[in-house]
C-alpha positions in Angstrom: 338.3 -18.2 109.6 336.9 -15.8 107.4 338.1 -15.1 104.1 338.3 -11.9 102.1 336.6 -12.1 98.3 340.1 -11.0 96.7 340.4 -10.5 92.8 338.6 -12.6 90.5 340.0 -14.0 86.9 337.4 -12.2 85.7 338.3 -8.5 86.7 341.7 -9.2 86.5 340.9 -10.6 83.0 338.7 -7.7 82.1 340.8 -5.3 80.3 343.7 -8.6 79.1 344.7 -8.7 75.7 347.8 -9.9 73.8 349.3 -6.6 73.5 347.9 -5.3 77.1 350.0 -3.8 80.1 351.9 -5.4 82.5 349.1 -6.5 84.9 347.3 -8.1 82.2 350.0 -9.7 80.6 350.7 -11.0 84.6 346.9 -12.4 84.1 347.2 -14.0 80.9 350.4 -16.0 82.4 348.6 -17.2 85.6 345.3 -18.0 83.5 348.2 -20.4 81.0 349.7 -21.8 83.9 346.3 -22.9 85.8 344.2 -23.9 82.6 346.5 -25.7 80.0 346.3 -28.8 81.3 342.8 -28.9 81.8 342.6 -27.5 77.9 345.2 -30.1 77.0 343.4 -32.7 78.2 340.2 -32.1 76.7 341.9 -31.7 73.3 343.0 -36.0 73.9 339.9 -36.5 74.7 338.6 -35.2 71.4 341.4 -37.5 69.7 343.8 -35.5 69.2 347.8 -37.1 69.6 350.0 -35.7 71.9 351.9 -32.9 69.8 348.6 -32.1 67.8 346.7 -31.6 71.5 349.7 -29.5 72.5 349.3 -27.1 69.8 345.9 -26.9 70.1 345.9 -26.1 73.2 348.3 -23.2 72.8 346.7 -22.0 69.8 343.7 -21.4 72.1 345.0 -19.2 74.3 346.6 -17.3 71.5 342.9 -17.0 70.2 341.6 -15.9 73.4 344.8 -13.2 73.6 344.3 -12.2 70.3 340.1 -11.6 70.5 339.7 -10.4 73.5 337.4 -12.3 74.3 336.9 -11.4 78.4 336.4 -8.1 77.2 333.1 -9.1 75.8 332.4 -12.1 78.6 329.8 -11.9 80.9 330.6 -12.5 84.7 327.0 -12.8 85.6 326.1 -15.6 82.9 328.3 -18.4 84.6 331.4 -19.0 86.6 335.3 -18.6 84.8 335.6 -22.5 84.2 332.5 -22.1 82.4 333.0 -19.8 80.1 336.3 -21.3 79.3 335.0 -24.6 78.7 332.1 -23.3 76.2 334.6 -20.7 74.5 337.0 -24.0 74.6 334.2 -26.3 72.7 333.6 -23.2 70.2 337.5 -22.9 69.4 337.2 -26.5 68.4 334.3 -26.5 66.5 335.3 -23.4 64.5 339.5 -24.6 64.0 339.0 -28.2 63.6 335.7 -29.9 63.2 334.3 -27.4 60.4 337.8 -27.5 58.2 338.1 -31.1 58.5 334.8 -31.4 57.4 335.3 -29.3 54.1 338.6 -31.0 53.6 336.4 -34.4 53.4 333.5 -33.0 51.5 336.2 -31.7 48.7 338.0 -35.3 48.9 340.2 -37.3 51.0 343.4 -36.2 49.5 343.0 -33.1 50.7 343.2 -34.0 54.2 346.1 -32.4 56.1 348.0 -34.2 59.1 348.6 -30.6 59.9 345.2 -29.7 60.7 343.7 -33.0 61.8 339.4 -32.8 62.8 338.1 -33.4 65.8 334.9 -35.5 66.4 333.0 -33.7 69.1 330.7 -35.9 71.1 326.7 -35.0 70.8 326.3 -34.5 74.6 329.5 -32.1 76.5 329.2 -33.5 79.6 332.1 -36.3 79.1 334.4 -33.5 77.9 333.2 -31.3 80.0 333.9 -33.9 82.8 337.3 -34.1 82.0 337.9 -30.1 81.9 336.4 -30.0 85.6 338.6 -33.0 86.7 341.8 -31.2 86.1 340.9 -27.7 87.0 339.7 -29.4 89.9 343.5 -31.7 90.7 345.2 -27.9 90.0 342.8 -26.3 92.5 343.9 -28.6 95.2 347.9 -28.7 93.9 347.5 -24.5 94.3 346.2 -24.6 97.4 348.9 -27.3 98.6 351.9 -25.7 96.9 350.7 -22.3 98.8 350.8 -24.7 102.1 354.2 -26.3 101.3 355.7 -22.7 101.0 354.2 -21.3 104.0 355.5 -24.3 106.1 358.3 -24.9 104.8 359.7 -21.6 105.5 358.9 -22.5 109.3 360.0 -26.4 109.4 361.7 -26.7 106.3 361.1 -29.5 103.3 361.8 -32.7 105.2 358.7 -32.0 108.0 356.4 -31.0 105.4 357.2 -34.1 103.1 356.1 -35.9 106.2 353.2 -33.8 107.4 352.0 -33.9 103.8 351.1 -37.6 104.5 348.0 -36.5 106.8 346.8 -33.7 104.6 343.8 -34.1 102.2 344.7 -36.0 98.9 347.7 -37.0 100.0 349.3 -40.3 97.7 351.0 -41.8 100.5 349.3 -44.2 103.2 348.7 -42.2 106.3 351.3 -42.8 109.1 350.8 -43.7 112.4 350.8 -40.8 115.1 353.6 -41.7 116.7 355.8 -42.9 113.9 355.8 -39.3 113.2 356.1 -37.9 115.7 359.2 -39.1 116.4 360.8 -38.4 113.2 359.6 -34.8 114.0 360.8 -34.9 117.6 357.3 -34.3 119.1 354.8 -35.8 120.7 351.9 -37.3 118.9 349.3 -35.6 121.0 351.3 -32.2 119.8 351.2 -33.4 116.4 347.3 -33.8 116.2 347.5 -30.3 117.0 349.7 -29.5 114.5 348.0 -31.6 111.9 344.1 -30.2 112.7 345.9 -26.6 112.5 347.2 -27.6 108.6 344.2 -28.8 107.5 342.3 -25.7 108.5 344.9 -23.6 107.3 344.4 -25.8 103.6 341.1 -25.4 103.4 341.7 -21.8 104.0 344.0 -21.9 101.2 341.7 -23.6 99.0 338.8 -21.7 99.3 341.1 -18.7 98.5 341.6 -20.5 94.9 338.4 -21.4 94.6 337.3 -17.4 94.9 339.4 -16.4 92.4 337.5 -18.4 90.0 333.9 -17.5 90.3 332.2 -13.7 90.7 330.6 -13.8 93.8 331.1 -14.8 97.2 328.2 -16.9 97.8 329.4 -19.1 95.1 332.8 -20.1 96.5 330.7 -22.7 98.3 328.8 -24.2 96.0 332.3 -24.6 93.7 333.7 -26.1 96.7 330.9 -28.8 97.1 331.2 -29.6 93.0 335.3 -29.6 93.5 334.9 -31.9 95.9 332.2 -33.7 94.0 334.4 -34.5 91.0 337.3 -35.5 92.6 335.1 -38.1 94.4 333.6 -39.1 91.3 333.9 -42.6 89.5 
């Protein structure tokens, strides 16, 4: 089934400030709802405790509000998780790792819990590791919550809590066909059917999220192989 390239972070992010219009206020929203945790989690994995990580984490996206910074990024340079993750590192650098490191240079004493330093590792791929893995879980959870609505609104909640069980990263063991089926009051050969159809719809769905995120079509693909990639990874 083919898929339209529909709006992109990064023309919807275009013209988003903190003090923009309606539309881009509606962007900055979506882009805090899909990348906090991913930007949350990196902030642990630089050491930071819980509430220090949480405020980190929404003090960079006020710093991304407040400088504009989408006005002055380059599609063509890299794909949306990209740029985050590298304007993510440089956030750090500038907010924690350089103060703490004057606080220490000027003496011990001087050191805040307030502003507490990060360490940032020599090599980015561990952190950067750990930003993928999570946009990657709230690809898949986007995609699925789209699913869950769509059927639900046909079968209601109690098939699809079922159903769920046979769909792609699903935390439940896989039932047998005809266990199901009769709970659903079909027939298991009719629930293949029904089963083969969700699963193509889903990966419908996630390639949908997946184009949102990058600024060409022919790299919905290639995001698709590494999404897959790093969920898979040990």
């Amino acid at each position: 089934m083919a898929v339209s390239f529909p709006t992109t972070q990064w023309s919807q992010l275009a013209e988003a400030s903190l003090h923009g219009g309606a539309s881009a206020q509606a962007a900055l929203d979506q882009l805090c709802r899909q990348y906090w945790q991913p930007v949350f989690q990196v902030f642990r994995f630089w050491g930071l405790e819980l509430p220090h990580a949480q405020d980190a984490t929404q003090g960079f996206f006020l710093y991304l509000m407040k400088a504009s910074l989408f006005r002055r990024a380059d599609p063509l340079r890299g794909k949306f998780r990209s740029f985050l993750c590298a304007a993510l590192r440089q956030y750090a650098v500038d907010h924690y790792q350089r103060p703490a490191q004057r606080r220490l240079r000027h003496g011990a004493e001087e050191v805040s819990w307030e502003t507490p330093g990060i360490q940032l590792p020599t090599q980015e791929a561990p952190a950067d590791m750990v930003f993928d893995r999570e946009w990657a879980l709230i690809t898949l959870e986007a995609a699925l919550e789209r699913l869950r609505l769509e059927y639900e609104a046909l079968r209601g909640p109690t098939a699809f809590a079922l159903i769920r069980k046979f769909l792609p990263a699903s935390p439940h063991r896989v039932p047998d066909y005809a266990s199901a089926a009769a709970l659903l009051h079909t027939t298991p050969a009719a629930l293949r059917i029904e089963v083969h159809r969700l699963r193509t719809q889903f990966r419908t769905l996630l390639r949908r999220e997946v184009a949102r995120t990058v600024s060409a079509p022919h790299e919905i693909d290639e995001e698709l192989l590494y999404l897959n990639e790093i969920l898979h990874h040990d």
